[in-house]
Every structure is written in C-alpha cells, then in structure tokens.
PyMOL CGO cylinders between C-alpha atoms (Angstrom):
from pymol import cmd
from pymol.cgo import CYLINDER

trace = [
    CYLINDER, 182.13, 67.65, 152.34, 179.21, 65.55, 153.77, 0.3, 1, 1, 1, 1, 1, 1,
    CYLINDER, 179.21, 65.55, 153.77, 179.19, 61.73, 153.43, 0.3, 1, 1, 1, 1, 1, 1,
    CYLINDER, 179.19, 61.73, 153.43, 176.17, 61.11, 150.66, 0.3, 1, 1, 1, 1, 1, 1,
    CYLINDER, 176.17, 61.11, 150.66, 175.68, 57.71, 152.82, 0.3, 1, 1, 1, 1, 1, 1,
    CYLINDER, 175.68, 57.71, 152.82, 173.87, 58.93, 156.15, 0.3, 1, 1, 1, 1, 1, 1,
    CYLINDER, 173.87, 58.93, 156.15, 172.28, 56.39, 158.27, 0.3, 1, 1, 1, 1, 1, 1,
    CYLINDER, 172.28, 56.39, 158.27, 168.95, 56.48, 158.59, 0.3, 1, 1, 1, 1, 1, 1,
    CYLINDER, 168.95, 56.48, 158.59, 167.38, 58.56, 161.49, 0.3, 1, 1, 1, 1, 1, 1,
    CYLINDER, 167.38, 58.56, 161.49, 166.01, 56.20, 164.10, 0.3, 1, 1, 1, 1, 1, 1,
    CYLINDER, 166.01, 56.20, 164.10, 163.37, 58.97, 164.61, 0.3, 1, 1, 1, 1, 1, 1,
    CYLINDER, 163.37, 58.97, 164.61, 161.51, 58.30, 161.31, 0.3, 1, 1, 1, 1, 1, 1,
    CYLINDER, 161.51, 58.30, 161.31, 160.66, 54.59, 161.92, 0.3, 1, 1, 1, 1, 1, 1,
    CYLINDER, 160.66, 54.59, 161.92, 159.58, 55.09, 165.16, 0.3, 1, 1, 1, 1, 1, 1,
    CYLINDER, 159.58, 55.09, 165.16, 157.22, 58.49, 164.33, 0.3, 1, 1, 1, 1, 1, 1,
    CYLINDER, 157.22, 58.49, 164.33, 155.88, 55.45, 161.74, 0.3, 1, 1, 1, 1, 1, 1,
    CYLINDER, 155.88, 55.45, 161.74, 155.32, 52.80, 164.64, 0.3, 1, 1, 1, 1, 1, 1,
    CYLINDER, 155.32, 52.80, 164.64, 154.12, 55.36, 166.78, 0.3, 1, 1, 1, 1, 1, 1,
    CYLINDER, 154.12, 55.36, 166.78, 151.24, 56.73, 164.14, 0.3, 1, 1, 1, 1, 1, 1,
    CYLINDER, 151.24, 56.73, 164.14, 150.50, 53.31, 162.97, 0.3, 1, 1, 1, 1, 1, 1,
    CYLINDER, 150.50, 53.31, 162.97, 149.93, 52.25, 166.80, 0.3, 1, 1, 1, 1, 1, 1,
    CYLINDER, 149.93, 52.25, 166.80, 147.67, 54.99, 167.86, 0.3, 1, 1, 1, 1, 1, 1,
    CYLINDER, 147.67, 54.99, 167.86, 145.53, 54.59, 164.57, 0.3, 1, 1, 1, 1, 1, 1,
    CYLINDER, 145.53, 54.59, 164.57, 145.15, 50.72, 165.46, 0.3, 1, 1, 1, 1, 1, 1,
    CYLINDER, 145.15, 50.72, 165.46, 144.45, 52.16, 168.81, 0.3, 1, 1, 1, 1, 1, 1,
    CYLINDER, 144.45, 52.16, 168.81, 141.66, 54.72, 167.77, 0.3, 1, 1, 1, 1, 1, 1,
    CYLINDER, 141.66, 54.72, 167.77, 140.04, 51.55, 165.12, 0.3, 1, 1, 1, 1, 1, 1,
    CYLINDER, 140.04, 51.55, 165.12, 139.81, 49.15, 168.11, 0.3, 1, 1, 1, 1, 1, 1,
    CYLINDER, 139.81, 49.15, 168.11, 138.60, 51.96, 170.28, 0.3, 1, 1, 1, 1, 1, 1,
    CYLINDER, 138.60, 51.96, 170.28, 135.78, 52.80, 167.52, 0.3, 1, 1, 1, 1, 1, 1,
    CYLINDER, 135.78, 52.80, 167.52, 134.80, 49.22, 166.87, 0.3, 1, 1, 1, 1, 1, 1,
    CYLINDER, 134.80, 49.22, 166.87, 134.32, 48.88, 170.85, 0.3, 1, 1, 1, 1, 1, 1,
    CYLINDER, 134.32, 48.88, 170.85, 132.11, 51.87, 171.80, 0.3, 1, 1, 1, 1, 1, 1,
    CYLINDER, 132.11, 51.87, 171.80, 129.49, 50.43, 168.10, 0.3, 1, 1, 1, 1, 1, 1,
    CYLINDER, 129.49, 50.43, 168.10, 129.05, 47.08, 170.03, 0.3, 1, 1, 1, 1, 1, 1,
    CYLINDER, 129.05, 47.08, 170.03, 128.76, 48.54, 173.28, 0.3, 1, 1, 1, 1, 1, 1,
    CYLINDER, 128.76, 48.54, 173.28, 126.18, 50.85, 171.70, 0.3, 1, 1, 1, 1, 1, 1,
    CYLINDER, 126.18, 50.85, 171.70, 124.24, 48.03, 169.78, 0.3, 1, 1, 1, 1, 1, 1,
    CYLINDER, 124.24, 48.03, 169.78, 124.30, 45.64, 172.51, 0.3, 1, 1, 1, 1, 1, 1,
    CYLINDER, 124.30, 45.64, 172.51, 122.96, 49.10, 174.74, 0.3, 1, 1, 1, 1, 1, 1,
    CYLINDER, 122.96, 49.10, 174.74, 120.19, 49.29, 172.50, 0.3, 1, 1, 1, 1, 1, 1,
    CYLINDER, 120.19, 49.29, 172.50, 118.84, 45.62, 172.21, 0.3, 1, 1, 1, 1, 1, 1,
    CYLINDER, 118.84, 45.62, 172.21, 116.65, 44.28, 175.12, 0.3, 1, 1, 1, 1, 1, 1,
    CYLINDER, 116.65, 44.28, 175.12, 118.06, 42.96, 177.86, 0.3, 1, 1, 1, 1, 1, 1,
    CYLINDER, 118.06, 42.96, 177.86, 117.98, 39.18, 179.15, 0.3, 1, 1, 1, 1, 1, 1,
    CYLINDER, 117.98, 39.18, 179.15, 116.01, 40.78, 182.29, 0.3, 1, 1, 1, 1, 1, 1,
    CYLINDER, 116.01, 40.78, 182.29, 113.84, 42.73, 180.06, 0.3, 1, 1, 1, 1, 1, 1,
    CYLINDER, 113.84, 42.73, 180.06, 112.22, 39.70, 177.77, 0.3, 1, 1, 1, 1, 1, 1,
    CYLINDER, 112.22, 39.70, 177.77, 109.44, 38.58, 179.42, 0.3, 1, 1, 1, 1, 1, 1,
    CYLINDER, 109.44, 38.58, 179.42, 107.21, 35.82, 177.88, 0.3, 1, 1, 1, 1, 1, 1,
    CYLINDER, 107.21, 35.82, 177.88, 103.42, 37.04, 176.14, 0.3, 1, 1, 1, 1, 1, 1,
    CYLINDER, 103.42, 37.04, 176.14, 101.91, 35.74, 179.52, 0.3, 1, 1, 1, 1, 1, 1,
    CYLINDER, 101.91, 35.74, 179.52, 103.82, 37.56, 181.47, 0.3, 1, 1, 1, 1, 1, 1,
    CYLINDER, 103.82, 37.56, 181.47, 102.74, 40.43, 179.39, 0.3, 1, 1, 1, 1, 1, 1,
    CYLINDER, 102.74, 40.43, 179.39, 99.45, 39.67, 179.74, 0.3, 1, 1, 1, 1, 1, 1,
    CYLINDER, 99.45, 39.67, 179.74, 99.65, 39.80, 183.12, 0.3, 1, 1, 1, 1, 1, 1,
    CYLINDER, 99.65, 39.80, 183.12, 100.91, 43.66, 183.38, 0.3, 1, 1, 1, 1, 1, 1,
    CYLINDER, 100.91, 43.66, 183.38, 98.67, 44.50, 180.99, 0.3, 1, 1, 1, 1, 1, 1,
    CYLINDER, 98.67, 44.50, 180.99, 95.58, 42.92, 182.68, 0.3, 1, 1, 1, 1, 1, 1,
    CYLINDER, 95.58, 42.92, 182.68, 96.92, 44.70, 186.44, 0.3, 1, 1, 1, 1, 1, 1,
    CYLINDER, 96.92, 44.70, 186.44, 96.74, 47.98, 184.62, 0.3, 1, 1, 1, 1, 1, 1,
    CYLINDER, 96.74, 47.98, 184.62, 101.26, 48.53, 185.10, 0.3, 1, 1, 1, 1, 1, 1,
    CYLINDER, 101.26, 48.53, 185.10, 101.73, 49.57, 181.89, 0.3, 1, 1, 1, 1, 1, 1,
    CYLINDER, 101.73, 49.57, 181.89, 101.51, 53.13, 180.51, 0.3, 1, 1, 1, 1, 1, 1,
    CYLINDER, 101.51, 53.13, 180.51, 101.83, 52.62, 176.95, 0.3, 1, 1, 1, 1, 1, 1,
    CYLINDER, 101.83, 52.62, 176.95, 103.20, 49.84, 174.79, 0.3, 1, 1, 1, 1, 1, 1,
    CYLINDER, 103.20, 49.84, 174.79, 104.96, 50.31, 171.51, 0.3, 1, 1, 1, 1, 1, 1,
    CYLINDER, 104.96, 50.31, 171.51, 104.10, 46.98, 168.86, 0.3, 1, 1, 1, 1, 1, 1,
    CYLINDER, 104.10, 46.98, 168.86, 107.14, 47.31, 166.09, 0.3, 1, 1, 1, 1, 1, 1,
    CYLINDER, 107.14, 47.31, 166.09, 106.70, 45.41, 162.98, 0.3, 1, 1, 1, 1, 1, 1,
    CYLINDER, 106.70, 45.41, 162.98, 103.58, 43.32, 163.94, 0.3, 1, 1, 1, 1, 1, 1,
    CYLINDER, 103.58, 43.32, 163.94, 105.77, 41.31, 166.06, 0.3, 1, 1, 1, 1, 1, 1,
    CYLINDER, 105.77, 41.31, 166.06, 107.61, 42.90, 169.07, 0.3, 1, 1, 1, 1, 1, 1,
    CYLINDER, 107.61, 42.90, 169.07, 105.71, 44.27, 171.57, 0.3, 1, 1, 1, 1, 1, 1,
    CYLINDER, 105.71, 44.27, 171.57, 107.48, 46.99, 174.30, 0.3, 1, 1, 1, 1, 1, 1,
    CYLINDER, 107.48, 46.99, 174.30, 105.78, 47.49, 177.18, 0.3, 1, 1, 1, 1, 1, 1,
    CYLINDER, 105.78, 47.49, 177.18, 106.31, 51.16, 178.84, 0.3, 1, 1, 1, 1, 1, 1,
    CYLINDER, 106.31, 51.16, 178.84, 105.97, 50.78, 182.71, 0.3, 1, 1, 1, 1, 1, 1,
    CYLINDER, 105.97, 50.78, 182.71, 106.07, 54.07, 185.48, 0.3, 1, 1, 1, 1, 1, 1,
    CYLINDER, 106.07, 54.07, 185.48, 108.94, 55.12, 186.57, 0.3, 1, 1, 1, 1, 1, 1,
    CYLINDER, 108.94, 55.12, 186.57, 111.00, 52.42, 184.46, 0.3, 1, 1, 1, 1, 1, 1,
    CYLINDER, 111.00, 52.42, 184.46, 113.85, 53.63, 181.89, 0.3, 1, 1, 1, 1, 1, 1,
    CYLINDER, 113.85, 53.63, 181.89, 113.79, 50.63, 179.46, 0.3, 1, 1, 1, 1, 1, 1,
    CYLINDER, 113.79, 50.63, 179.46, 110.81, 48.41, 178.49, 0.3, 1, 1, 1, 1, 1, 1,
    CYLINDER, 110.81, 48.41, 178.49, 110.19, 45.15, 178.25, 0.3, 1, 1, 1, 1, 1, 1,
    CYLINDER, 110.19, 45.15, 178.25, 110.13, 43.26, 175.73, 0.3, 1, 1, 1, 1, 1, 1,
    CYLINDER, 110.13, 43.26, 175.73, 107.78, 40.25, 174.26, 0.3, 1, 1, 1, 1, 1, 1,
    CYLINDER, 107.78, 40.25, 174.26, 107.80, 39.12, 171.12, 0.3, 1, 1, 1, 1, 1, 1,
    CYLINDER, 107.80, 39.12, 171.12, 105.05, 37.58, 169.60, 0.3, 1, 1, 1, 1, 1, 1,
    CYLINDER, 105.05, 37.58, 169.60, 104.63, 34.14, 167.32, 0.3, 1, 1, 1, 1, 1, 1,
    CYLINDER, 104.63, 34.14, 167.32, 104.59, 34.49, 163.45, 0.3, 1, 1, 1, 1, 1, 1,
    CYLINDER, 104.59, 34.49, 163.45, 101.28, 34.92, 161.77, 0.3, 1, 1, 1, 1, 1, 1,
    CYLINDER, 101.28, 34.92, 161.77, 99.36, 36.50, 164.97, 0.3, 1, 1, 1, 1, 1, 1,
    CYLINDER, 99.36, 36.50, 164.97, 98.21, 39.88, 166.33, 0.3, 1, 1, 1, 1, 1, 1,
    CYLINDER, 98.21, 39.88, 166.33, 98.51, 41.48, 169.57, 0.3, 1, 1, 1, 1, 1, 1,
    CYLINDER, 98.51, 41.48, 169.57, 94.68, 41.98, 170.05, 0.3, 1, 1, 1, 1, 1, 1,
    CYLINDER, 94.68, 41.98, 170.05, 93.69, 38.09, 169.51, 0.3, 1, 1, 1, 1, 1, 1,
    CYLINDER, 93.69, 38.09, 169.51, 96.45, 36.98, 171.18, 0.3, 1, 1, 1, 1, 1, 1,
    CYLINDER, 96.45, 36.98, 171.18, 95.63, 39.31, 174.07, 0.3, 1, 1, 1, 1, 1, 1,
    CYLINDER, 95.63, 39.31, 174.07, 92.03, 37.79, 173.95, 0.3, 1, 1, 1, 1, 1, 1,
    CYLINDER, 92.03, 37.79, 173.95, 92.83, 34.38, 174.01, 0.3, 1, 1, 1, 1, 1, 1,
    CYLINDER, 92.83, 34.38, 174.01, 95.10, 35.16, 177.16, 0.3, 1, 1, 1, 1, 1, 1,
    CYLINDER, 95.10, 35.16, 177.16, 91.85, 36.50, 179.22, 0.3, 1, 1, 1, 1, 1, 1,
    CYLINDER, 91.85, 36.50, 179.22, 92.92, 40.34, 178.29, 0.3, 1, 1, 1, 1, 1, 1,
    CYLINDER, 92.92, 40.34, 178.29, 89.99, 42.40, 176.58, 0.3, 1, 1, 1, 1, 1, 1,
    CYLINDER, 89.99, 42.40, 176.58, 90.81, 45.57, 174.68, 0.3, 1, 1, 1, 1, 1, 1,
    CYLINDER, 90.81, 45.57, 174.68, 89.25, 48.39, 176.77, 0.3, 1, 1, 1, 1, 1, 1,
    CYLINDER, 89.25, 48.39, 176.77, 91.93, 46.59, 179.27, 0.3, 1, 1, 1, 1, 1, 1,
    CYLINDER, 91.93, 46.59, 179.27, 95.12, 48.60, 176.59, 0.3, 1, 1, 1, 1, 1, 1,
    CYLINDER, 95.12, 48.60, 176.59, 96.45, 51.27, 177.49, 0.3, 1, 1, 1, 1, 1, 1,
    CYLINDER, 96.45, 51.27, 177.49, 98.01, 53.73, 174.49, 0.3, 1, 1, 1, 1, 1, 1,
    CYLINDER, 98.01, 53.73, 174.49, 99.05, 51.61, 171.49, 0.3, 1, 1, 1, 1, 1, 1,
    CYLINDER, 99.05, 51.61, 171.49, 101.45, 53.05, 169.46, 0.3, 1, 1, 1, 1, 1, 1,
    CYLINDER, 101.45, 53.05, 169.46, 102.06, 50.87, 166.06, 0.3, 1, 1, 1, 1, 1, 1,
    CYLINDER, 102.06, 50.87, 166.06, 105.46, 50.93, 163.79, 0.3, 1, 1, 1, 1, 1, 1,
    CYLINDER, 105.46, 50.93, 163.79, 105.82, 49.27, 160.52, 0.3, 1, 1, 1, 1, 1, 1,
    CYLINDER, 105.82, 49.27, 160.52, 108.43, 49.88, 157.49, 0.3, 1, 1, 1, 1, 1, 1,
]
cmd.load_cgo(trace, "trace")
C-alpha cells in the first residue's frame, strides 16, 4: 500500500523557477534589442549639425541628395557616408527661404526629396 501523503517532488518547483527565469530572461532580452534599435535609428550626437553648417555643405556642392521630413527635419545624404546628417529647422519656416537668407540659392540643391503624413 502506498502512503497517500508523498512529499512533493523538488523537481516541479524548480522546472517552475527555471521557466519563469528564462521567460524574464527572453522579456529583458526583447526590451533591450527595441531600445538598441530605436536609439540605432535616431540621429546621432555627431550627426546633428546646425542649419549653417548645412548651408555650408550644401553651398560646397557635398551633398547628393537631402531628404526634408515633415517640413522640419532636413537629412542631408553625403558620398560615400552610411547615415546622414541631420538639421532641423525652426517652427514656421521653409527650407528654400531659409536657405536664401543663409547665402544658398536654389539651382545650388541638389535632389530634394519631400515627406509629409
């Protein structure tokens, strides 16, 4: 006759521990790689450059293309560079008249390329 009253198996508690740890470990794991990926993404410190610095590529003719997103941030595409820079410009102006009142005429652009929701 078995005893009704068997201990517990230390197995079952552990398996527990053991799944509950590598799920935590898999969460953390997740969470890590989306900021790594979002903070990938955004422009770096070394890539924000100020709009007269920008003018200043544009005018020397270093820029391939440059991608203005939402009326306000400007990306500027330079050879044989991986990520652009970036240069944001202030509320309530355009890229052409605030090119303009930098010393930069338009036939001086090179490709625009224009995003907006």
């Amino acid at each position: 006759m078995q005893n009704a009253e068997q201990p517990a198996s230390p197995w079952k508690s552990r398996i527990f521990v053991v799944v509950f740890v590598a799920i935590l470990a898999l969460i953390i794991y997740g969470f890590i790689w989306i900021v790594q990926s979002a903070t990938a993404a955004l422009p770096q410190t070394n890539e924000i450059i100020t709009l007269e610095e920008m003018a200043t590529h544009i005018g020397n003719g270093k820029v391939e293309r440059i991608l203005i997103q939402e009326e306000r941030d400007v990306f500027l595409y330079l050879p044989e560079e991986a990520r652009p820079l970036y240069a944001q410009l202030a509320l309530g102006t355009t890229f052409t008249p605030t090119l303009e009142a930098l010393g930069i005429q338009p036939d001086r652009f090179p490709p625009l390329t224009v995003e907006s929701d």
